[in-house]
VOVO-403154 format. One record per residue: x, y, z of N, C-alpha, C in turn; residue in three letters. Coordinates in pm, whole numbers, padded with zeros to 5 digits, always signed. Layout:
% VOVO-403154
XYZXYZXYZALA;...
//
This chain:
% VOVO-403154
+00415+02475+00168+00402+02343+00227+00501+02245+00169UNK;+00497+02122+00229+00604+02016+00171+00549+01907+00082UNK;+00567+01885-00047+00489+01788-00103+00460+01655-00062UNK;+00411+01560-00028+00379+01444-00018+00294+01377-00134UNK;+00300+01195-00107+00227+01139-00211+00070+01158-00132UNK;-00016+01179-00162-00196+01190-00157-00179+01003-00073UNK;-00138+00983-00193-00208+00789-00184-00141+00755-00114UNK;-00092+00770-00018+00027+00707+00080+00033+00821+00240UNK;-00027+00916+00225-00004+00995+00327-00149+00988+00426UNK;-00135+01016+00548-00348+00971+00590-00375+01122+00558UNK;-00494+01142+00553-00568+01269+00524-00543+01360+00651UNK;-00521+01479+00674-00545+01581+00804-00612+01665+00785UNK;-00667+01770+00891-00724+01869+00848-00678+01992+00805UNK;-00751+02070+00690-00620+02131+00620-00578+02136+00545UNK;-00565+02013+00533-00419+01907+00398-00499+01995+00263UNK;-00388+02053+00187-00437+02075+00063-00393+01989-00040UNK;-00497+01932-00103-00458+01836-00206-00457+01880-00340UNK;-00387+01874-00467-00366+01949-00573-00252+01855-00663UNK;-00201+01895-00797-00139+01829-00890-00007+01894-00839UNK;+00060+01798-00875+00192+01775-00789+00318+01876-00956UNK;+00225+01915-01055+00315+01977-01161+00331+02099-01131UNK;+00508+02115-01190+00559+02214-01086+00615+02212-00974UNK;+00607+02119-00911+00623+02098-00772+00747+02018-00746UNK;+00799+02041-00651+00849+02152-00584+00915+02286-00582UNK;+00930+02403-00549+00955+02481-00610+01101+02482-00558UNK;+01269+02480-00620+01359+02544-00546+01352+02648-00472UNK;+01423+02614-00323+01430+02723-00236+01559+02819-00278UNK;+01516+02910-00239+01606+02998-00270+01774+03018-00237UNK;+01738+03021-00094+01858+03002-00039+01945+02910-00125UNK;+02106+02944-00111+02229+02840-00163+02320+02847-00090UNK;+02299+02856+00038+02368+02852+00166+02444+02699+00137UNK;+02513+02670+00208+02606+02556+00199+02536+02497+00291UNK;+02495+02364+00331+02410+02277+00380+02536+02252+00522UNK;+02525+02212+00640+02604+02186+00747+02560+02024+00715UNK;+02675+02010+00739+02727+01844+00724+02754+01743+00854UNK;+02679+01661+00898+02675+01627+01037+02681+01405+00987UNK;+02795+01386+01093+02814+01249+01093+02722+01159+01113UNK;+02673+01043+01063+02559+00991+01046+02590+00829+01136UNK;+02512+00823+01270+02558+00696+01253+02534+00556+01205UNK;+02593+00470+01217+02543+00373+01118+02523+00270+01171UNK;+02399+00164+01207+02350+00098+01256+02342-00057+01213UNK;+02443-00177+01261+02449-00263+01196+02368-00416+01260UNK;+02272-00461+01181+02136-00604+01180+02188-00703+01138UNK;+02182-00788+01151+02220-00963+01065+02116-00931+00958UNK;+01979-00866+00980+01869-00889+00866+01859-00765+00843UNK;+01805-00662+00732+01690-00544+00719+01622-00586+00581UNK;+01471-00550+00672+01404-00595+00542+01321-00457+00575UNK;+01305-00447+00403+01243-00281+00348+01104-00355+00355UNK;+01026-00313+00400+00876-00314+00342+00818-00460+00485UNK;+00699-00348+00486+00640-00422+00667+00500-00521+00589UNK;+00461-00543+00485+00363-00609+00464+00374-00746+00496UNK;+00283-00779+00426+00237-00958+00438+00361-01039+00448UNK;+00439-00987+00349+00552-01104+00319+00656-01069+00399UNK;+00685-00889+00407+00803-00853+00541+00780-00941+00662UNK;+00678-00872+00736+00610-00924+00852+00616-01068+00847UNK;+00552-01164+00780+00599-01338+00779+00725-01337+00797UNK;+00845-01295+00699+00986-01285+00700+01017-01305+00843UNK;+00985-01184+00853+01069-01143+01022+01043-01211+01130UNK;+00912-01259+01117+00840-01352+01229+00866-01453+01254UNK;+00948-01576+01099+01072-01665+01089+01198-01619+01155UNK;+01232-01492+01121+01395-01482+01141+01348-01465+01309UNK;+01266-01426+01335+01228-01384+01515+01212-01494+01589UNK;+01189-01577+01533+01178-01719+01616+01322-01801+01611UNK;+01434-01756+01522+01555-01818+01530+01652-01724+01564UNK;+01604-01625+01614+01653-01530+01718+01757-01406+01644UNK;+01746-01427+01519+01821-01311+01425+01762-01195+01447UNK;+01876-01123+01447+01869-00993+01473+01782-00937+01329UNK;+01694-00861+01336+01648-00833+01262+01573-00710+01268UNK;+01582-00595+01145+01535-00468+01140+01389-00467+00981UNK;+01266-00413+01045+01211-00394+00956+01184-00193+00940UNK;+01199-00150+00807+01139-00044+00800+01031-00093+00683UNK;+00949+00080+00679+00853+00126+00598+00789+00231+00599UNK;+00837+00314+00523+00799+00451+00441+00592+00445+00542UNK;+00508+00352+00554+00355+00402+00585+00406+00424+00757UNK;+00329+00479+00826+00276+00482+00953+00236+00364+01030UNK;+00200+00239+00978+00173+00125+01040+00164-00008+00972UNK;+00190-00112+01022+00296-00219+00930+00121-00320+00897UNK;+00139-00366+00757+00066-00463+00713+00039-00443+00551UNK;+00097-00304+00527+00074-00285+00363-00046-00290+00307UNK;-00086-00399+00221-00215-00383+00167-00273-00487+00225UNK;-00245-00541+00341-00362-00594+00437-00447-00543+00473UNK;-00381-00390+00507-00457-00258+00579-00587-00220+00496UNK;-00530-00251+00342-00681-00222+00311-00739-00307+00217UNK;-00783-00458+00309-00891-00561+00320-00962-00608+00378UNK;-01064-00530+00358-01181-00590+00493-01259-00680+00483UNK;-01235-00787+00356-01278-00895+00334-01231-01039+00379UNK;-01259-01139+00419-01250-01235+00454-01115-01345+00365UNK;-01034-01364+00408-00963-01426+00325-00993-01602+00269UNK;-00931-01618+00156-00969-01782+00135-00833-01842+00140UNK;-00873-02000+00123-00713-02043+00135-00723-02180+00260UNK;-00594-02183+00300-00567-02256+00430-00578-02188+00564UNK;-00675-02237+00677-00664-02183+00804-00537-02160+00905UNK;-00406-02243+00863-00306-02243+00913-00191-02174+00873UNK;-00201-02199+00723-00087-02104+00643-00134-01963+00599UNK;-00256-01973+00588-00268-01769+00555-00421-01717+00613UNK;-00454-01790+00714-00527-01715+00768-00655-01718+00731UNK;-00690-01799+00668-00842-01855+00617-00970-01743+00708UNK;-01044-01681+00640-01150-01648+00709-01181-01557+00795UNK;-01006-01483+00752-00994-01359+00854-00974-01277+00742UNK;-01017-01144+00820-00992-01032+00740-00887-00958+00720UNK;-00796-00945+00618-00667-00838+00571-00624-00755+00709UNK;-00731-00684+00774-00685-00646+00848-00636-00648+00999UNK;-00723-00732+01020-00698-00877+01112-00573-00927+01116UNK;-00535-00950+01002-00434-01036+00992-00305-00979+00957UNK;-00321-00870+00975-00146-00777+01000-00164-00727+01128UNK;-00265-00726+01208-00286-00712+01332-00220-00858+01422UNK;-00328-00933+01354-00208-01058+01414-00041-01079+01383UNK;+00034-01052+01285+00111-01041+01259+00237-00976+01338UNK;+00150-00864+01346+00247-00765+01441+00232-00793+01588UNK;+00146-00879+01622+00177-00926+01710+00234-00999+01813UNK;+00235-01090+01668+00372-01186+01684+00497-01141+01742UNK;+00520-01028+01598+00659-00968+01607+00705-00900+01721UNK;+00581-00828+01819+00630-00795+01933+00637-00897+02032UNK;+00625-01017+02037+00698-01067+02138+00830-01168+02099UNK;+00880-01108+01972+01034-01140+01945+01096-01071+01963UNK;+01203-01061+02040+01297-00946+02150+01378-00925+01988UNK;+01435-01013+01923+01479-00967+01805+01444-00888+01689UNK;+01362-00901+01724+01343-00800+01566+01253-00643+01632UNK;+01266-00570+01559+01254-00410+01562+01202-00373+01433UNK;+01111-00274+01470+01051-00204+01351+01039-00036+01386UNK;+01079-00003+01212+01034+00169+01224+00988+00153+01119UNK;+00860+00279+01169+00773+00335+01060+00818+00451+01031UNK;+00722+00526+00944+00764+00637+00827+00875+00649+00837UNK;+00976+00515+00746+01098+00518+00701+01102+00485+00613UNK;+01179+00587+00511+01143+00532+00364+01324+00490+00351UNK;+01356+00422+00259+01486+00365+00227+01515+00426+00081UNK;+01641+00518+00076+01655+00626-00059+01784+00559-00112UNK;+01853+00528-00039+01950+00395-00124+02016+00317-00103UNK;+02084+00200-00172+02142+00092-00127+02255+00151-00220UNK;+02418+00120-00122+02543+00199-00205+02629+00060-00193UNK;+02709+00106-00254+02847-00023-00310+02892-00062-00187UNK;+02918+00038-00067+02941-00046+00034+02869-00112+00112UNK;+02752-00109+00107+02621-00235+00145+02577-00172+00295UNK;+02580-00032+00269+02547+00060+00322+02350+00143+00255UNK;+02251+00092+00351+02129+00156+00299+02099+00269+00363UNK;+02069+00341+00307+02067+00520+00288+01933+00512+00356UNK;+01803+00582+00495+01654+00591+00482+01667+00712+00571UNK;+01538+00754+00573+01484+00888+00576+01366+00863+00676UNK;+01373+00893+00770+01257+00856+00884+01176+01013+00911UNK;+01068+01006+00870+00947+01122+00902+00994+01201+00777UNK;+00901+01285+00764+00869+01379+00642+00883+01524+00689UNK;+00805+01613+00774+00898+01725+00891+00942+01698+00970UNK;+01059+01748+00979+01171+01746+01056+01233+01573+01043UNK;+01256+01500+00915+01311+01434+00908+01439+01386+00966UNK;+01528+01239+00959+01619+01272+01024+01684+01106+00870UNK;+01805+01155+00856+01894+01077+00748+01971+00948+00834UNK;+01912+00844+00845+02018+00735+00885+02072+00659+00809UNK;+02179+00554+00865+02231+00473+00802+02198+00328+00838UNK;+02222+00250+00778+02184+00059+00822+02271-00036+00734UNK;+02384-00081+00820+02416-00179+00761+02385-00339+00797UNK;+02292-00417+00702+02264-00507+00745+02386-00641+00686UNK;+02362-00761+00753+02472-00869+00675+02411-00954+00571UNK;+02224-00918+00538+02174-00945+00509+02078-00871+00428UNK;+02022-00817+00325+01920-00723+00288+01802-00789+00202UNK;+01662-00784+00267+01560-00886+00208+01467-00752+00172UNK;+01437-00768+00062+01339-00653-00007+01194-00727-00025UNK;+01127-00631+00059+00949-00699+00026+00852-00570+00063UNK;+00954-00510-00058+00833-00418-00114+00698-00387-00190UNK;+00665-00534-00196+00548-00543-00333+00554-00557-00434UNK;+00402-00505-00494+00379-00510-00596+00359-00328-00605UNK;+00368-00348-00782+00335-00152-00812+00190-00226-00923UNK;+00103-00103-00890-00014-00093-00997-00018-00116-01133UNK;-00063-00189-01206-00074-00166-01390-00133-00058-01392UNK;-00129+00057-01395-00255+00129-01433-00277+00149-01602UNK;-00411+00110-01629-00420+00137-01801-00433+00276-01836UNK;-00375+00202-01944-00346+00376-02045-00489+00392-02138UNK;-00575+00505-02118-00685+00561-02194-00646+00715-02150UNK;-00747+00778-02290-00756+00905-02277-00837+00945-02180UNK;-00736+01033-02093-00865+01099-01935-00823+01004-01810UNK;-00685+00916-01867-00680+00833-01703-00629+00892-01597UNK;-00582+00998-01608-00516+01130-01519-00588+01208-01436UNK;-00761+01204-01513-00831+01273-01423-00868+01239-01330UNK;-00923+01357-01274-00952+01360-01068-01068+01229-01067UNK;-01077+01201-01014-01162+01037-00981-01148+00910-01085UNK;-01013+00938-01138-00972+00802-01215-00888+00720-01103UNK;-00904+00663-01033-00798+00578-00951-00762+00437-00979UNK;-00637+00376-00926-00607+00258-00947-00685+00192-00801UNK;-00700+00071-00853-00728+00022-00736-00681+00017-00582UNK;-00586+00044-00567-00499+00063-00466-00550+00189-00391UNK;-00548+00281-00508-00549+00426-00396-00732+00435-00379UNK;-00771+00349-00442-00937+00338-00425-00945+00294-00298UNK;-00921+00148-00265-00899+00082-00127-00804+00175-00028UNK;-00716+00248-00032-00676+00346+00077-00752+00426+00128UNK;-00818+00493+00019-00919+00610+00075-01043+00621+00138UNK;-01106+00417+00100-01233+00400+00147-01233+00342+00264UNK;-01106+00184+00274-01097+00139+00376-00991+00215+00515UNK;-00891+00230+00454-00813+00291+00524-00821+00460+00598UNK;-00836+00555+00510-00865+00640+00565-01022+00736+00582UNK;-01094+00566+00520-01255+00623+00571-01313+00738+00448UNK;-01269+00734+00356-01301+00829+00306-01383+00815+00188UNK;-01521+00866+00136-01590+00795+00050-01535+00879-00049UNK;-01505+00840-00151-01408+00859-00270-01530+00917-00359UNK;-01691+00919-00398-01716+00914-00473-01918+00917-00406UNK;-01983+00925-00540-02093+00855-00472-02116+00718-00570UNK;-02080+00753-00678-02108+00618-00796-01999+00635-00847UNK;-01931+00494-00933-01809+00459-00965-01845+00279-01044UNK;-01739+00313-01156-01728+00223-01244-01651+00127-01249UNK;-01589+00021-01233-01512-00073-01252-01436-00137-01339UNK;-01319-00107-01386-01310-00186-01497-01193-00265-01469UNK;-01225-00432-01510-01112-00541-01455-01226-00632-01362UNK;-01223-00762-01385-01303-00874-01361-01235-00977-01279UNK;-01054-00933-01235-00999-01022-01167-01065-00970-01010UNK;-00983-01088-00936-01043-01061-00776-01060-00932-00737UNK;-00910-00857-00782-00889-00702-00717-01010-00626-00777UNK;-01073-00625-00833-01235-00541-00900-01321-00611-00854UNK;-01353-00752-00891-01479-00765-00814-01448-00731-00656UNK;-01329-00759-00572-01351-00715-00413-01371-00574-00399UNK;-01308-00485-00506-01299-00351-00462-01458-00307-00524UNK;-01569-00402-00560-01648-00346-00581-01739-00353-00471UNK;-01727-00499-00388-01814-00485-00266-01729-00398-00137UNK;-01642-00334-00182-01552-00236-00060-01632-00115-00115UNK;-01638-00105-00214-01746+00025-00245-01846+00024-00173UNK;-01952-00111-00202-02098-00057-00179-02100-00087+00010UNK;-01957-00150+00073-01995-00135+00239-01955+00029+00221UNK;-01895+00115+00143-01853+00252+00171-01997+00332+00108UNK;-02085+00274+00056-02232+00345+00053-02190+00405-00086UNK;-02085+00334-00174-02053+00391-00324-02135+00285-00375UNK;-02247+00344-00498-02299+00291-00592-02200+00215-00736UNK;-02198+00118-00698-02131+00032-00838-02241+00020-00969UNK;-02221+00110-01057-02298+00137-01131-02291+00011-01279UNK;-02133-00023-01266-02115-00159-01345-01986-00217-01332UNK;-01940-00330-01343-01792-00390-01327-01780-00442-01512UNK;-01704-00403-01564-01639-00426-01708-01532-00484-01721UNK;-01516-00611-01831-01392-00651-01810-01420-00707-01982UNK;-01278-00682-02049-01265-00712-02179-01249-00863-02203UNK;-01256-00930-02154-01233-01103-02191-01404-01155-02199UNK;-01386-01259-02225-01572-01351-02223-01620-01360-02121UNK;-01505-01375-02004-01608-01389-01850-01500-01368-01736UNK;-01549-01273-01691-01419-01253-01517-01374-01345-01492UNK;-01237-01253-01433-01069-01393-01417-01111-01443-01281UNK;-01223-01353-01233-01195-01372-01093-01248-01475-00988UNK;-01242-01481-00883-01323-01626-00829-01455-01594-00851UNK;-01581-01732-00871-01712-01657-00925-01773-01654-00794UNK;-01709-01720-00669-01796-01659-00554-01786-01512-00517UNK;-01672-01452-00593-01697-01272-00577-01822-01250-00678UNK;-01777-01289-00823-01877-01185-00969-01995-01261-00871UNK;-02033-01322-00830-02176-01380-00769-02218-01321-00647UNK;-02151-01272-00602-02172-01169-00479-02195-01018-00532UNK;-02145-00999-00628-02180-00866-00663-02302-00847-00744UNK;-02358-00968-00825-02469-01000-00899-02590-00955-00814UNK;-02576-01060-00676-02645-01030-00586-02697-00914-00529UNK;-02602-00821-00520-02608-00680-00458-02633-00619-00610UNK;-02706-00668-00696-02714-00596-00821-02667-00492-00917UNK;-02523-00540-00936-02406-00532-00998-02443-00566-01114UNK;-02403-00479-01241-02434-00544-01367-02304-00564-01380UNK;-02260-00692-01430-02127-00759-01481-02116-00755-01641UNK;-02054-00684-01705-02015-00640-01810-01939-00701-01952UNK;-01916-00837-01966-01764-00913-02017-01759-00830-02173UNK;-01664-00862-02238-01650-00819-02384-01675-00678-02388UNK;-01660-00592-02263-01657-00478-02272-01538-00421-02235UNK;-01441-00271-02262-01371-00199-02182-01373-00055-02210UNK;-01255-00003-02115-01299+00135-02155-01228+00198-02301UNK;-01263+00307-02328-01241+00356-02439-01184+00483-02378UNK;-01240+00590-02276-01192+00691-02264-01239+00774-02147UNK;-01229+00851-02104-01272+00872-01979-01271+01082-02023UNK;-01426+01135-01982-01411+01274-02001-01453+01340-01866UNK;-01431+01488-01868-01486+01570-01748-01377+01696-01746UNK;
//
């Protein structure tokens, strides 16, 4: 089979999931590779990455009629909107007050399709940016195909990457970062667990603890090493409710199995 990332790919039937050490194995063959001309596709804009902040981007440059290209390595544009099924806070005008994450890359992309300017591809991942301002991406995973993009412009809104903490045992099978927790429950439906622990008191833990218990996962406790969660207290108060023990001056030490 062909390796993929778990946390980024949707589940199929089939799919064997396993530790990626070792992997991949060289093919054997050392046949000389056939070499085929690539063509190269030139945007006023390309912006890498379809989330919150791509998608806004483009939805500006789409209304002043710039040509504009979005890719992204997922299957469908909104990033980690895709997996928030909670209600947002804030301003009703500037970010969407009261709608849900996912809602609101739904609206987004909606926008974007009725700007004749701008264009989007999915499962395109972007492998490099070269001296001649030439970006290297890779569209689909079998039967891939190697293009080129030269934009006059290149806006990167790729995110954020995970802290994940360092303890003994954070490697093991049901240690997740928050991220690939919210992929698997909201996004691809998948109950990760039956009970699960929390540790971290900012927003991203207390929300990912009531994304648990709508996924029928028992939050057995939320832990966070400071005197009292970073996070807004209308979450730690929502989880109190649903009888959450909230933990402060605690963390982890180590994780076995």
């Amino acid at each position: 089979g062909l390796p993929v990332k778990s946390c980024m790919t949707p589940l199929a039937e089939a799919m064997k999931v396993e530790s990626v050490e070792g992997l991949p194995k060289l093919p054997g063959d050392d046949a000389e590779p056939q070499i085929h001309l690539v063509e190269i596709k030139e945007v006023d804009v390309l912006i890498i990455g379809a989330g919150p902040a791509g998608l806004a981007a483009a939805v500006e440059l789409g209304k002043l009629g710039v040509e504009t290209l979005i890719i992204d390595d997922k299957n469908r544009t909104g990033g980690k909107l895709v997996l928030q099924t909670h209600k947002f806070f804030g301003s009703v005008e500037d970010s969407y007050a009261g709608t849900r994450g996912f809602e609101i890359a739904a609206i987004l992309e909606e926008e974007i399709n009725k700007l004749e300017s701008v264009d989007i591809r999915l499962n395109t991942t972007a492998v490099g940016v070269f001296s001649d301002k030439i970006i290297g991406a890779v569209k689909g995973v079998r039967g891939s195909r190697y293009r080129q993009i030269k934009p006059k412009k290149l806006l990167i809104a790729t995110g954020a990457r995970e802290k994940m903490l360092s303890f003994p045992g954070n490697t093991l099978p049901g240690v997740y970062g928050a991220g690939a927790f919210q992929t698997l429950v909201n996004r691809d439906l998948v109950k990760s667990s039956e009970k699960v622990l929390i540790v971290g008191g900012g927003n991203v833990g207390l929300i990912a603890g009531y994304h648990a218990i709508q996924a029928g996962i028992e939050v057995v406790a939320l832990i966070e090493a400071l005197p009292q969660v970073g996070g807004y207290k209308v979450h730690a108060d929502k989880l109190k409710r649903l009888g959450v023990p909230i933990l402060t001056g605690h963390t982890v030490v180590a994780a076995g199995g």
